[in-house]
PDB file of N, H, CA, C and O in Angstrom:
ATOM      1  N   UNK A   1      27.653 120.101  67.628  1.00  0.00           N
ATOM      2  CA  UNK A   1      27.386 120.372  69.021  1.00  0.00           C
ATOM      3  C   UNK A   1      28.707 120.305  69.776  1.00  0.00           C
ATOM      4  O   UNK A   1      29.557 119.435  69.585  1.00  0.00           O
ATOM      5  N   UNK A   2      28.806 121.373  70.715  1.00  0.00           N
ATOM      6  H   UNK A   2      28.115 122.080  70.870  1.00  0.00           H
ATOM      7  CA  UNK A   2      30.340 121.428  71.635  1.00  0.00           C
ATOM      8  C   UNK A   2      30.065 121.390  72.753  1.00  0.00           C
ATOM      9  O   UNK A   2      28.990 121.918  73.038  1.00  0.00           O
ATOM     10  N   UNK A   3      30.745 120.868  73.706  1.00  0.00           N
ATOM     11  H   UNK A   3      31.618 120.439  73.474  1.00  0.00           H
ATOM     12  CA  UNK A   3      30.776 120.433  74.744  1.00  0.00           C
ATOM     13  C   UNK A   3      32.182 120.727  75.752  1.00  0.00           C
ATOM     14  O   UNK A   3      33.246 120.979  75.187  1.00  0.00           O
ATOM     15  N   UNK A   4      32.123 120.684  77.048  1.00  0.00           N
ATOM     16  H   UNK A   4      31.259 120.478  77.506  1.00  0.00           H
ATOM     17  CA  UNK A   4      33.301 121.424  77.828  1.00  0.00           C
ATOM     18  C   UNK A   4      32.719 120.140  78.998  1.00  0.00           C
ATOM     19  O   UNK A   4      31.614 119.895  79.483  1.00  0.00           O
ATOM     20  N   UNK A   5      34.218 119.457  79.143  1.00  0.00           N
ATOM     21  H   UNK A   5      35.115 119.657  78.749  1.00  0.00           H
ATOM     22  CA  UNK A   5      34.076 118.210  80.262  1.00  0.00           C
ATOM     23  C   UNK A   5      34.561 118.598  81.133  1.00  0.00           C
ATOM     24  O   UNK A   5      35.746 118.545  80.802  1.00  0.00           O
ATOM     25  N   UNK A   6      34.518 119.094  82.359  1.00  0.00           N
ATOM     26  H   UNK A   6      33.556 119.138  82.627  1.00  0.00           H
ATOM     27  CA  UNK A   6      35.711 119.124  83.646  1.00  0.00           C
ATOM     28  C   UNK A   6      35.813 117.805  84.351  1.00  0.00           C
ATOM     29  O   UNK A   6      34.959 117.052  84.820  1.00  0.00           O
ATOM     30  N   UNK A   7      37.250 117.753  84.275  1.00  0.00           N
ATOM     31  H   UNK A   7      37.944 118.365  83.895  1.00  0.00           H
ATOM     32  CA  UNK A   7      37.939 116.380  84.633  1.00  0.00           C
ATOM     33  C   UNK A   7      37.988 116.307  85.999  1.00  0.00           C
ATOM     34  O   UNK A   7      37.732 117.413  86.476  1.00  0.00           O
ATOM     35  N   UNK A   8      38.259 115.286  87.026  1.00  0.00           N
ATOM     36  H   UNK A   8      38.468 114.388  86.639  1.00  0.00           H
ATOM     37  CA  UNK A   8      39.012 114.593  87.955  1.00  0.00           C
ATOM     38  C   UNK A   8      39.817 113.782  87.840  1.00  0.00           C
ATOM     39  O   UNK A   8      39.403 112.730  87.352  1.00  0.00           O
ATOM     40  N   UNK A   9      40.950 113.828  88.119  1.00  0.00           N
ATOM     41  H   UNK A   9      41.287 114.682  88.515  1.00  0.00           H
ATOM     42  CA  UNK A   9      42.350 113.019  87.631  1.00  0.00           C
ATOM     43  C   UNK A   9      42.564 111.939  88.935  1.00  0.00           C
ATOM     44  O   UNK A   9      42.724 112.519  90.009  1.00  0.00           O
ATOM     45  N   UNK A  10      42.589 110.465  88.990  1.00  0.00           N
ATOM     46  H   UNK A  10      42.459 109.994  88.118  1.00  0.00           H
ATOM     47  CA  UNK A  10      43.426 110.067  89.721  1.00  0.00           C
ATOM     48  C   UNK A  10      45.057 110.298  89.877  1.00  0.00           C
ATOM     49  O   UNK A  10      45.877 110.127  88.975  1.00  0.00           O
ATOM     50  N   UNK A  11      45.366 110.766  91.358  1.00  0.00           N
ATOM     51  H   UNK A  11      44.700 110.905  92.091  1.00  0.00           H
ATOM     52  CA  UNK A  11      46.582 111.412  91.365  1.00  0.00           C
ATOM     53  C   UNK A  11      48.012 110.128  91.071  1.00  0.00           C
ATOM     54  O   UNK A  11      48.413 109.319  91.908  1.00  0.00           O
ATOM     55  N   UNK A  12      48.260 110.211  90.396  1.00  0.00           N
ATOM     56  H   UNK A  12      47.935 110.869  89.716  1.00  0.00           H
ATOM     57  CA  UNK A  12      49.813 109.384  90.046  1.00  0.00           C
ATOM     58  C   UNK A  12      49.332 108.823  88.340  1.00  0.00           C
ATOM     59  O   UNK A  12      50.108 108.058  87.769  1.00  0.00           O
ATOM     60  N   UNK A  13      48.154 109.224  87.692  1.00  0.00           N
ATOM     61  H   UNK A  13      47.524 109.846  88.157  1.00  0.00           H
ATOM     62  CA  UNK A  13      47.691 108.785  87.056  1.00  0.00           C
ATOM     63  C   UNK A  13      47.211 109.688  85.325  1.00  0.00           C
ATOM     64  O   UNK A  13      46.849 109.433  84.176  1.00  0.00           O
ATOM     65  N   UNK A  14      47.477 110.587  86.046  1.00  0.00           N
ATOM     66  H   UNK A  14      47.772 110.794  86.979  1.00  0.00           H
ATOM     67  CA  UNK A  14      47.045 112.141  85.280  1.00  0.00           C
ATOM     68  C   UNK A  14      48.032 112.137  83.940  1.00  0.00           C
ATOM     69  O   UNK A  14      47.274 112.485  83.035  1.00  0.00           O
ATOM     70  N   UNK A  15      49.210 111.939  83.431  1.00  0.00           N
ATOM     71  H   UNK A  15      49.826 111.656  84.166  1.00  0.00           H
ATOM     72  CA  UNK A  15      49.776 111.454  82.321  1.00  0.00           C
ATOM     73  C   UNK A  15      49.534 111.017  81.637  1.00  0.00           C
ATOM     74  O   UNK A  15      49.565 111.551  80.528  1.00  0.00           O
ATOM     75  N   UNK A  16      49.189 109.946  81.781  1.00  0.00           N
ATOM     76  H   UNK A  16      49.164 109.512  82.681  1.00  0.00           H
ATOM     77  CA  UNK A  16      48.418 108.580  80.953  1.00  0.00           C
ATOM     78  C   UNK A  16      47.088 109.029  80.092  1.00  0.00           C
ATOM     79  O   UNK A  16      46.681 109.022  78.930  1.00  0.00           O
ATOM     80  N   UNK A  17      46.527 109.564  81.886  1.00  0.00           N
ATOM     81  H   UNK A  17      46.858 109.570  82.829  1.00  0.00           H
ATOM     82  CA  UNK A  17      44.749 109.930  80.921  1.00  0.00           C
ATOM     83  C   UNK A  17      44.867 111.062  80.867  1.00  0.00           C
ATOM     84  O   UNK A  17      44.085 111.514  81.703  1.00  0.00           O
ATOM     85  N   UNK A  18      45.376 111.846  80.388  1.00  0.00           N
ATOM     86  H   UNK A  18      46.011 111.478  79.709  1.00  0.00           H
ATOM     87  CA  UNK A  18      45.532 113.065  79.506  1.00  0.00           C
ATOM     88  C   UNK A  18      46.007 112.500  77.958  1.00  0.00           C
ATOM     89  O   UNK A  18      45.323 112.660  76.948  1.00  0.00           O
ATOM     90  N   UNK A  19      47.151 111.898  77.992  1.00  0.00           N
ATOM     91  H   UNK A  19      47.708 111.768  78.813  1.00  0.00           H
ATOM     92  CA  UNK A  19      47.471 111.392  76.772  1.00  0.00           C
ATOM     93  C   UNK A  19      46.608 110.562  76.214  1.00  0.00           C
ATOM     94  O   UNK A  19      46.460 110.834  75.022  1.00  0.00           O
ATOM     95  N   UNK A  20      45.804 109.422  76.669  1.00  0.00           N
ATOM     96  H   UNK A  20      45.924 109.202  77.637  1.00  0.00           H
ATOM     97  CA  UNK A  20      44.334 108.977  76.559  1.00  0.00           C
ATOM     98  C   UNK A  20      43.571 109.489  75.688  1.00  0.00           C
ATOM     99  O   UNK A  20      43.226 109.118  74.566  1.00  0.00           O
ATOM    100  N   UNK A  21      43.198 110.914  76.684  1.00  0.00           N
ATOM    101  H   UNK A  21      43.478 111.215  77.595  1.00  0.00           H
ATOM    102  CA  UNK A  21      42.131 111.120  76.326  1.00  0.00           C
ATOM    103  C   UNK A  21      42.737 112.697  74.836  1.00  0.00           C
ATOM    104  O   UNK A  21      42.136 113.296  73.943  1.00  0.00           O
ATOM    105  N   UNK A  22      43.557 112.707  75.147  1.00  0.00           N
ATOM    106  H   UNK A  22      44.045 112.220  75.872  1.00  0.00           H
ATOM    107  CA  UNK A  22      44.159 113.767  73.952  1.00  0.00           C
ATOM    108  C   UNK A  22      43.616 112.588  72.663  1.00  0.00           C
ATOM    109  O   UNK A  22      42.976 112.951  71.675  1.00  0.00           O
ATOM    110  N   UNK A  23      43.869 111.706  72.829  1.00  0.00           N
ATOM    111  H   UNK A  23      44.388 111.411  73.631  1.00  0.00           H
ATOM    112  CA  UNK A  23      43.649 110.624  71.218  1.00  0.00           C
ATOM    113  C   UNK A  23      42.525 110.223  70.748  1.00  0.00           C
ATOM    114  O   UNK A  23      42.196 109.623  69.724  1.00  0.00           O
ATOM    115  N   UNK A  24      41.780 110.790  71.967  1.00  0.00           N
ATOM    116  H   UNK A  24      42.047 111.277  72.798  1.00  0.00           H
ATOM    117  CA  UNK A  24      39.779 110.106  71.263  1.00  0.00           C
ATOM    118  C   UNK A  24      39.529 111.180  70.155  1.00  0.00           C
ATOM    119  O   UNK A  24      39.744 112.391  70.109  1.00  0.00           O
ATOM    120  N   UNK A  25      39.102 110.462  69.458  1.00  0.00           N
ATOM    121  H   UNK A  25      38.928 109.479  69.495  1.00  0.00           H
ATOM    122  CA  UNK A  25      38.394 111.154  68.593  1.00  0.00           C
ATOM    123  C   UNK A  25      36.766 111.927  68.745  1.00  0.00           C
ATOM    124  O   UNK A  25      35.712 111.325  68.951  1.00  0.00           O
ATOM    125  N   UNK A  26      36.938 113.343  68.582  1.00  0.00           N
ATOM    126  H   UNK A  26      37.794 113.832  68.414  1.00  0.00           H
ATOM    127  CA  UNK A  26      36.057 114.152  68.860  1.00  0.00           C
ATOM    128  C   UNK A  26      36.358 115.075  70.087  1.00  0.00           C
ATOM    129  O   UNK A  26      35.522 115.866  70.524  1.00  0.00           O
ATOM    130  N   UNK A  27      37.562 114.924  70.591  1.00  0.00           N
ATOM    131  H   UNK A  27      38.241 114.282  70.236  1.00  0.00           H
ATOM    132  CA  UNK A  27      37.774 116.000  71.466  1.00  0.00           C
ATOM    133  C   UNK A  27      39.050 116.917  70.586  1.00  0.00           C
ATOM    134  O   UNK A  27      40.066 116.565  69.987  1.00  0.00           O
ATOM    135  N   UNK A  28      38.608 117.828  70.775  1.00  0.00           N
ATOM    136  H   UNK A  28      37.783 118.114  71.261  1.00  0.00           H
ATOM    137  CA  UNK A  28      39.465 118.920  70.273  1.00  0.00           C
ATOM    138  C   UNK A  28      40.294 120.015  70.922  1.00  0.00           C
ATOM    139  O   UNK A  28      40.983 120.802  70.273  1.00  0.00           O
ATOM    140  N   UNK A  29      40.145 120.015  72.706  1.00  0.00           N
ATOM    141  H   UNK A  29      39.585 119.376  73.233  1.00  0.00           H
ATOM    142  CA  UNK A  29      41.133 120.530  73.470  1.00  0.00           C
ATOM    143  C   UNK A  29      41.456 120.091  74.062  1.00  0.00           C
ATOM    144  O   UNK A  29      41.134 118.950  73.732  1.00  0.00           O
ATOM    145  N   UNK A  30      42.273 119.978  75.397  1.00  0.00           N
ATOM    146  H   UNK A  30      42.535 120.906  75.664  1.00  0.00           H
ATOM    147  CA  UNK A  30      42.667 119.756  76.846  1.00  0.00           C
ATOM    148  C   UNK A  30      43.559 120.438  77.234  1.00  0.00           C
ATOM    149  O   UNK A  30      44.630 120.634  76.659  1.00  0.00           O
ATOM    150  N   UNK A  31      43.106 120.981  78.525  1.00  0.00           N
ATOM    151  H   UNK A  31      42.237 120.821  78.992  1.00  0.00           H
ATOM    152  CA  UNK A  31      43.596 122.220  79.363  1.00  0.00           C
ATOM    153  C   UNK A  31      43.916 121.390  80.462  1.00  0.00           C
ATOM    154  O   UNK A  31      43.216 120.378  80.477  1.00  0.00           O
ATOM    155  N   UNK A  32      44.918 121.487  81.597  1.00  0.00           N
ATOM    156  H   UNK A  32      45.487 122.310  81.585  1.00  0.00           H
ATOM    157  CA  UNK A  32      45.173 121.373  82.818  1.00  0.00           C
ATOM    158  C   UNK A  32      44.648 122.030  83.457  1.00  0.00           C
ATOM    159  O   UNK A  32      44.463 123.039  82.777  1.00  0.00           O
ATOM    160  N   UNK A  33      43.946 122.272  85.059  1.00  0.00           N
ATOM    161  H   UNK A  33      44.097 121.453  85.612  1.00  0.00           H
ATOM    162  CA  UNK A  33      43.712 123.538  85.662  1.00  0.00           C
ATOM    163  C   UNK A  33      44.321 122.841  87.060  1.00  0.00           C
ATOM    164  O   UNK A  33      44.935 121.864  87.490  1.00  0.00           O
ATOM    165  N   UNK A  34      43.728 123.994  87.402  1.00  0.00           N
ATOM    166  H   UNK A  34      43.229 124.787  87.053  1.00  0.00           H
ATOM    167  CA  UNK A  34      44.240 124.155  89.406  1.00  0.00           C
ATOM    168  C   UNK A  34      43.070 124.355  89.893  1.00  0.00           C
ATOM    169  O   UNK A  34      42.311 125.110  89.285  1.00  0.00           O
ATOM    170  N   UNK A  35      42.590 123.625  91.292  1.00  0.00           N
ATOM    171  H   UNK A  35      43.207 123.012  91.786  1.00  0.00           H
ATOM    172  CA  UNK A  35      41.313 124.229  91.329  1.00  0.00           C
ATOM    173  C   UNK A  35      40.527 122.584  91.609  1.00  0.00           C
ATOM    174  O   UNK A  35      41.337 121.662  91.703  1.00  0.00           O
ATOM    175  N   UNK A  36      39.147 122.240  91.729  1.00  0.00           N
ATOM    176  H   UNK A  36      38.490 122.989  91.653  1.00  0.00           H
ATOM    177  CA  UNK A  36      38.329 121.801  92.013  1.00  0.00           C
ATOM    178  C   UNK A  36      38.377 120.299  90.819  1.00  0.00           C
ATOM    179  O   UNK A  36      37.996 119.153  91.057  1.00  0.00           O
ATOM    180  N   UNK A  37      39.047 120.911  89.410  1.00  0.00           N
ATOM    181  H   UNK A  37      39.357 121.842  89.216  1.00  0.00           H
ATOM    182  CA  UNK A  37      39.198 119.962  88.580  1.00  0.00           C
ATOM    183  C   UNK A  37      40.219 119.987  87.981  1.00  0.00           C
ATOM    184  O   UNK A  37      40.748 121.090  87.842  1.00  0.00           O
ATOM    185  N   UNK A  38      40.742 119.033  87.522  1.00  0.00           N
ATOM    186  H   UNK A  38      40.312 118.137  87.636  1.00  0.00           H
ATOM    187  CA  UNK A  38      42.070 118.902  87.214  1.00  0.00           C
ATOM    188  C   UNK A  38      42.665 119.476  85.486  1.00  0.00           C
ATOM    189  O   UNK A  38      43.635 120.095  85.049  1.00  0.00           O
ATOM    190  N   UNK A  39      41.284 118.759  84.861  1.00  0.00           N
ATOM    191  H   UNK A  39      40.496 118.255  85.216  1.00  0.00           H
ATOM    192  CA  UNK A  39      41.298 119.337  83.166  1.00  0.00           C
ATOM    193  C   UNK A  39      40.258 119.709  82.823  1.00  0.00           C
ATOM    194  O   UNK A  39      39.258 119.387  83.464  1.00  0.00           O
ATOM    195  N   UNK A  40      40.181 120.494  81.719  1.00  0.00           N
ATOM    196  H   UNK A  40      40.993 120.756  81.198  1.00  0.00           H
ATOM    197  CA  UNK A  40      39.033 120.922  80.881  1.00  0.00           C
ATOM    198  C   UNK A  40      39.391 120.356  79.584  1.00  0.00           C
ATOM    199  O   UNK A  40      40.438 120.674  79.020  1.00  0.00           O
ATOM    200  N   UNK A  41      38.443 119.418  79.029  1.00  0.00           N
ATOM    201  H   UNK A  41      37.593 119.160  79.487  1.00  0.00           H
ATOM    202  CA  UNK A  41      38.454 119.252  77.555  1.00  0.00           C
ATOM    203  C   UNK A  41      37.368 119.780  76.565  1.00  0.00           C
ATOM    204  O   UNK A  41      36.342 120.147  77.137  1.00  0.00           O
ATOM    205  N   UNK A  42      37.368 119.848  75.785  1.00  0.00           N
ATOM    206  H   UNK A  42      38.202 119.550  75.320  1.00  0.00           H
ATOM    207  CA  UNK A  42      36.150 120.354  74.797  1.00  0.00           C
ATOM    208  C   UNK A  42      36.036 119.169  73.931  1.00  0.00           C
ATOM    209  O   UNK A  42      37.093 118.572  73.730  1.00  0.00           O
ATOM    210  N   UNK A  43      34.869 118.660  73.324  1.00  0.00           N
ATOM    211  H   UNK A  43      34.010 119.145  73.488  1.00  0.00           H
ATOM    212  CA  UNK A  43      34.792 117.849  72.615  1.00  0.00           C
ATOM    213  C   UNK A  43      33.326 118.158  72.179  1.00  0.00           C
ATOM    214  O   UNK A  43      32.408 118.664  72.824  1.00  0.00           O
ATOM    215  N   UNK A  44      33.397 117.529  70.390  1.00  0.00           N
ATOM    216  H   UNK A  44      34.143 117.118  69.866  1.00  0.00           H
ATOM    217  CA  UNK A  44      32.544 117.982  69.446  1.00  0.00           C
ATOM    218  C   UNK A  44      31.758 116.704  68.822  1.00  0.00           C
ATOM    219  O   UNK A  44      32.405 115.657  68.791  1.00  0.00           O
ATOM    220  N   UNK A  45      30.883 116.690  68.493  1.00  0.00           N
ATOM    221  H   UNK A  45      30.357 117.540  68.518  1.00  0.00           H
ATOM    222  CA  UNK A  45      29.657 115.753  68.275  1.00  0.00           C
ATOM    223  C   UNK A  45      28.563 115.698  67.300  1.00  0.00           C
ATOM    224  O   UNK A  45      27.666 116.444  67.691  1.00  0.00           O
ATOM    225  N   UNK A  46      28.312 115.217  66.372  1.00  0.00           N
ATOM    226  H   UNK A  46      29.040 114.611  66.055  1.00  0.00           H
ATOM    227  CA  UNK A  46      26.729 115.453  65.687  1.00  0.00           C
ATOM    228  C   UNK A  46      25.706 115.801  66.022  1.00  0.00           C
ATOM    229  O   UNK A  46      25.078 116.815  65.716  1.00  0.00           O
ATOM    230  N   UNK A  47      25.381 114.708  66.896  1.00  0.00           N
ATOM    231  H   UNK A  47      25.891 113.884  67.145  1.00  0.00           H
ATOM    232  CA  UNK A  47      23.805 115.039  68.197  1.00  0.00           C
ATOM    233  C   UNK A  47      24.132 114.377  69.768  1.00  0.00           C
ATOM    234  O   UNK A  47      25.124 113.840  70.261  1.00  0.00           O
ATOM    235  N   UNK A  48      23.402 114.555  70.037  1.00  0.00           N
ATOM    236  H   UNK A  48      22.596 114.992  69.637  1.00  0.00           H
ATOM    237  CA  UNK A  48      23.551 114.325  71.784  1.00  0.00           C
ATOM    238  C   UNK A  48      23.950 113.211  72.224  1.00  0.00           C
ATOM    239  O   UNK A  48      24.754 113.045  73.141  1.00  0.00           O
ATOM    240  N   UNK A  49      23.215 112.107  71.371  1.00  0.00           N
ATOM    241  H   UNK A  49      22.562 112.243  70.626  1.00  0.00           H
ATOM    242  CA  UNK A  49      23.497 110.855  71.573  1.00  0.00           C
ATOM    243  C   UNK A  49      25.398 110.370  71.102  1.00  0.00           C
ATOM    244  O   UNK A  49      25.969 109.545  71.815  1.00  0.00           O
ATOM    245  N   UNK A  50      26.032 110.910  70.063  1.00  0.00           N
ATOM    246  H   UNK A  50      25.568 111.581  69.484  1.00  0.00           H
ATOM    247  CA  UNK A  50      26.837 110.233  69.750  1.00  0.00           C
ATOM    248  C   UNK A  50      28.052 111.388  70.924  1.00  0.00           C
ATOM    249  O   UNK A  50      29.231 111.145  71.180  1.00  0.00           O
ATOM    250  N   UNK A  51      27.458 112.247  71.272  1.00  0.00           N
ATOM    251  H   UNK A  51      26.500 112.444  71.064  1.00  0.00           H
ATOM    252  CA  UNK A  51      28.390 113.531  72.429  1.00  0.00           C
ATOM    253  C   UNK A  51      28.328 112.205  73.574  1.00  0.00           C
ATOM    254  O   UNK A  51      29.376 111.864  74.121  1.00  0.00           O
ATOM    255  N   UNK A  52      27.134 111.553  73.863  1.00  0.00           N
ATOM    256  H   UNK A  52      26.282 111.830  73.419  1.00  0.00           H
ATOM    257  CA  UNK A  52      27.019 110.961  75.245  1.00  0.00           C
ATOM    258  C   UNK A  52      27.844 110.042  75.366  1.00  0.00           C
ATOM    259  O   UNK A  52      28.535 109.763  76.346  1.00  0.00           O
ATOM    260  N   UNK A  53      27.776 109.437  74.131  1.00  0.00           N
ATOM    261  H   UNK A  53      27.215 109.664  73.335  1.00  0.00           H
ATOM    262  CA  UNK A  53      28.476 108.025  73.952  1.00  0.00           C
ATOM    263  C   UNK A  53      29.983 108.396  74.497  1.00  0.00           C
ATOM    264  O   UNK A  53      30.527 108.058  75.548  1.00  0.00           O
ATOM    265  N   UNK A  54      30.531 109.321  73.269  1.00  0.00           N
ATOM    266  H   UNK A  54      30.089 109.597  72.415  1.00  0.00           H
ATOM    267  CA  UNK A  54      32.066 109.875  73.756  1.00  0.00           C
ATOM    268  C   UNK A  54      32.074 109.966  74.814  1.00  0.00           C
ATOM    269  O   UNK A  54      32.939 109.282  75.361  1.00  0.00           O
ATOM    270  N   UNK A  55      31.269 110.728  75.642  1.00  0.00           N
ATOM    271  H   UNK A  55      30.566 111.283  75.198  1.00  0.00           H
ATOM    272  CA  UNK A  55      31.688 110.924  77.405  1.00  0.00           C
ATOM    273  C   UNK A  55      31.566 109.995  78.108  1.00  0.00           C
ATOM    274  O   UNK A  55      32.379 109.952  79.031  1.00  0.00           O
ATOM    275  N   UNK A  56      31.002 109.367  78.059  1.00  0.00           N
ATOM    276  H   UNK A  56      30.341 109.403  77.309  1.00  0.00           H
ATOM    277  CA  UNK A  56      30.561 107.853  78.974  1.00  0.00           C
ATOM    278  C   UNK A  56      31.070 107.105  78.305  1.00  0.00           C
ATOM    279  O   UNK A  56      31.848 106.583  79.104  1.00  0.00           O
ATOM    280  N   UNK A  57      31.261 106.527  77.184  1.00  0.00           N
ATOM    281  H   UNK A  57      30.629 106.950  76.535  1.00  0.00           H
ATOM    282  CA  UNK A  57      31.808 105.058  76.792  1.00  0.00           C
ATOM    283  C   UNK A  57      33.913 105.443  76.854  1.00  0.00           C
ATOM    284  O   UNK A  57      34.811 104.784  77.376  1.00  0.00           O
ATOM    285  N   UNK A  58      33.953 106.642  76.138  1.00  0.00           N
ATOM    286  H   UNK A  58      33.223 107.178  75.714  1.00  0.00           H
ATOM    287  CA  UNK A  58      35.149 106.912  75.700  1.00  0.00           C
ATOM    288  C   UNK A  58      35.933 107.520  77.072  1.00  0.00           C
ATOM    289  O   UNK A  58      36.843 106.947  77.671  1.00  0.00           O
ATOM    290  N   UNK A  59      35.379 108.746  77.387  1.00  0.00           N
ATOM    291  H   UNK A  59      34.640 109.211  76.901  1.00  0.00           H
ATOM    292  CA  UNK A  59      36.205 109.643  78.672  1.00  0.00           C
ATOM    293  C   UNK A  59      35.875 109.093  79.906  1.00  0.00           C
ATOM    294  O   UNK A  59      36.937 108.746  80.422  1.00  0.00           O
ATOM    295  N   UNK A  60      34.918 108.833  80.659  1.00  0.00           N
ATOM    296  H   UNK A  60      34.055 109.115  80.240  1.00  0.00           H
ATOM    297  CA  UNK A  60      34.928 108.550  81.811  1.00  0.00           C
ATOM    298  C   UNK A  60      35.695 106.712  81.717  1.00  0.00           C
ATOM    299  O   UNK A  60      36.091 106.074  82.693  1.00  0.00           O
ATOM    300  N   UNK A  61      35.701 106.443  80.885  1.00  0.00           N
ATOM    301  H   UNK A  61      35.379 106.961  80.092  1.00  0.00           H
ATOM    302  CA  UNK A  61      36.691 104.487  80.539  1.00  0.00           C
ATOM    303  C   UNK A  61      37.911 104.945  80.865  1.00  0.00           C
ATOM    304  O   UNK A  61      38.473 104.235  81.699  1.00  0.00           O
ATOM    305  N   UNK A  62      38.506 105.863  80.509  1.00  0.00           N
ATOM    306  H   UNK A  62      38.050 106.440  79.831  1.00  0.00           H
ATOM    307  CA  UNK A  62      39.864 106.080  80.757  1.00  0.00           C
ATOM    308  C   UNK A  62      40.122 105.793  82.242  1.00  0.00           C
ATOM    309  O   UNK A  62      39.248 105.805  83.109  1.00  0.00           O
ATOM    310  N   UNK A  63      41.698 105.480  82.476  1.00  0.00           N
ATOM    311  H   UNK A  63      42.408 105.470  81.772  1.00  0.00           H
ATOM    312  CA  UNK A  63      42.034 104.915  83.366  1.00  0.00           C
ATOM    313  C   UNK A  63      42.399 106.168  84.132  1.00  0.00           C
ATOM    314  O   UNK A  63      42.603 107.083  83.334  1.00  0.00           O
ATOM    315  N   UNK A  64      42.569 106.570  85.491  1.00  0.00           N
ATOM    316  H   UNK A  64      42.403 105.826  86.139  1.00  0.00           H
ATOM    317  CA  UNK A  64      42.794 107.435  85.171  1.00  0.00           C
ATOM    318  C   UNK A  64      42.282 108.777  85.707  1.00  0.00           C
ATOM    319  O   UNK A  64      42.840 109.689  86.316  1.00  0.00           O
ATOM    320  N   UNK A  65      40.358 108.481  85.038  1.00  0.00           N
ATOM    321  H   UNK A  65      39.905 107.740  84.542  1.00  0.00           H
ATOM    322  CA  UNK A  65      39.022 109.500  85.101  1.00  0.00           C
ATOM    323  C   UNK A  65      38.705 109.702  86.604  1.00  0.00           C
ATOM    324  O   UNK A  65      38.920 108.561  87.012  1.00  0.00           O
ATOM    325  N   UNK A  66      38.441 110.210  87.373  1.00  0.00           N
ATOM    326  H   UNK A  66      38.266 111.138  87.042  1.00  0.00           H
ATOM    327  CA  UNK A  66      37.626 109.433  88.658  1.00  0.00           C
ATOM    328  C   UNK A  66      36.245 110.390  88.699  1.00  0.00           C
ATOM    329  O   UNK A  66      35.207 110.072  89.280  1.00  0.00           O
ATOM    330  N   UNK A  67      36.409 111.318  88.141  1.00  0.00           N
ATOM    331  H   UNK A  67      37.252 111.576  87.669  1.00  0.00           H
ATOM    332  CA  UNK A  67      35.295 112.100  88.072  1.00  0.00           C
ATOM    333  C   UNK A  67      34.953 112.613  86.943  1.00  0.00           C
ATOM    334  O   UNK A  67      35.958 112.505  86.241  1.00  0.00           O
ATOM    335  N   UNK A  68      33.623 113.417  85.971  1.00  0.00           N
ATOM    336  H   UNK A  68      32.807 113.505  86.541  1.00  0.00           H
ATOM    337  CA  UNK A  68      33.337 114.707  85.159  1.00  0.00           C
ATOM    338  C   UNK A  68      32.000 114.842  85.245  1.00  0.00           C
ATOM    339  O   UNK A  68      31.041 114.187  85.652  1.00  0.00           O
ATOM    340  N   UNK A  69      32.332 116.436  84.476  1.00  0.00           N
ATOM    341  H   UNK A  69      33.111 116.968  84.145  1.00  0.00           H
ATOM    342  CA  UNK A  69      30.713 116.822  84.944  1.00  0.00           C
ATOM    343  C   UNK A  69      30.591 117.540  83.555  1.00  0.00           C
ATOM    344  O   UNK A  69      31.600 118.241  83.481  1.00  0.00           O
ATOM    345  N   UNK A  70      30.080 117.653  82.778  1.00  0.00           N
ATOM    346  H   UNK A  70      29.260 117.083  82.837  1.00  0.00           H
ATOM    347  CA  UNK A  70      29.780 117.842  81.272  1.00  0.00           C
ATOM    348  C   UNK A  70      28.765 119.081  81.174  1.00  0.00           C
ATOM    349  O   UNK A  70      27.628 119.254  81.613  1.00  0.00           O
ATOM    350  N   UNK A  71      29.549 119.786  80.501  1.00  0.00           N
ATOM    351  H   UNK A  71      30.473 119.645  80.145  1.00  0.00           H
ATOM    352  CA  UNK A  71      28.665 121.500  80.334  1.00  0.00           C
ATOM    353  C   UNK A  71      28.387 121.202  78.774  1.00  0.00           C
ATOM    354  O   UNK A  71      29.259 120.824  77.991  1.00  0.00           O
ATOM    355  N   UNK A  72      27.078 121.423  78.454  1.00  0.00           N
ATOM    356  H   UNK A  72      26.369 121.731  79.089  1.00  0.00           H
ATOM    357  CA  UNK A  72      26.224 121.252  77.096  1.00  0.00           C
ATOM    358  C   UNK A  72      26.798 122.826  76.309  1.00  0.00           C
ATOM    359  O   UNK A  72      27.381 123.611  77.057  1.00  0.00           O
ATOM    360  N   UNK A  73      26.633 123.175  75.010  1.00  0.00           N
ATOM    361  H   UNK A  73      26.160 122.538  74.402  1.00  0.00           H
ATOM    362  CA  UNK A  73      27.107 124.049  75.096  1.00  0.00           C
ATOM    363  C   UNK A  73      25.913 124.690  74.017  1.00  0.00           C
ATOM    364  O   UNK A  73      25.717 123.729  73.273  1.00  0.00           O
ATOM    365  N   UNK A  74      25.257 125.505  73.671  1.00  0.00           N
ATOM    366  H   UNK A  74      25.416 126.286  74.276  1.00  0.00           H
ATOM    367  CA  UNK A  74      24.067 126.413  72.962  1.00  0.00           C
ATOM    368  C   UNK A  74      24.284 127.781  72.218  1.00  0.00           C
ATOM    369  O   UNK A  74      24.554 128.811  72.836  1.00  0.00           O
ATOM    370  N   UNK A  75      24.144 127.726  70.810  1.00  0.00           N
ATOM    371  H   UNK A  75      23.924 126.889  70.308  1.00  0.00           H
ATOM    372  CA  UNK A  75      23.710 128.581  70.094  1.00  0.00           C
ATOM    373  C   UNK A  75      22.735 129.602  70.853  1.00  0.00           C
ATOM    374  O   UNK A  75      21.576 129.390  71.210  1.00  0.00           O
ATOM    375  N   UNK A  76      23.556 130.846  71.020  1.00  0.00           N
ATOM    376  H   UNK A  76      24.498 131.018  70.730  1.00  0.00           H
ATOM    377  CA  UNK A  76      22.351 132.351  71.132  1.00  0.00           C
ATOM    378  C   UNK A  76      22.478 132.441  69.988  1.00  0.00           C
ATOM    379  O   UNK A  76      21.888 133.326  69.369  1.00  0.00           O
TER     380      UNK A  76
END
């Protein structure tokens, strides 16, 4: 299962939790943007539960986070 997080960065802080969050295990991109959110990461999962865990226990912990909003991602 894949997943697409859009970030909110605390500003002076965005270094750190990028490099952070580059090291969890189960994310497999990070993009910078311009715009409404600061990063896009993608991150990959077994089932829903162990995707949730990563986003809530792992990405939003980061120091760093101040916001995300998590796009599920589906087989057509």
């Amino acid at each position: 299962m894949k997943t697409f997080v859009l970030c909110k960065l605390t500003p002076g802080k965005e270094q750190k939790a990028v490099s952070a969050i580059r090291a969890i295990d189960g994310v497999t991109e990070v993009y910078m943007t311009f715009g409404g959110w600061d990063m896009i990461l993608s991150a990959e999962a077994d089932t829903v539960d162990k995707l949730s865990s990563l986003i809530v226990s792992r990405v939003r912990s980061v120091d760093g986070v101040a916001a995300t909003e998590t796009l599920v991602t589906t087989n057509l």
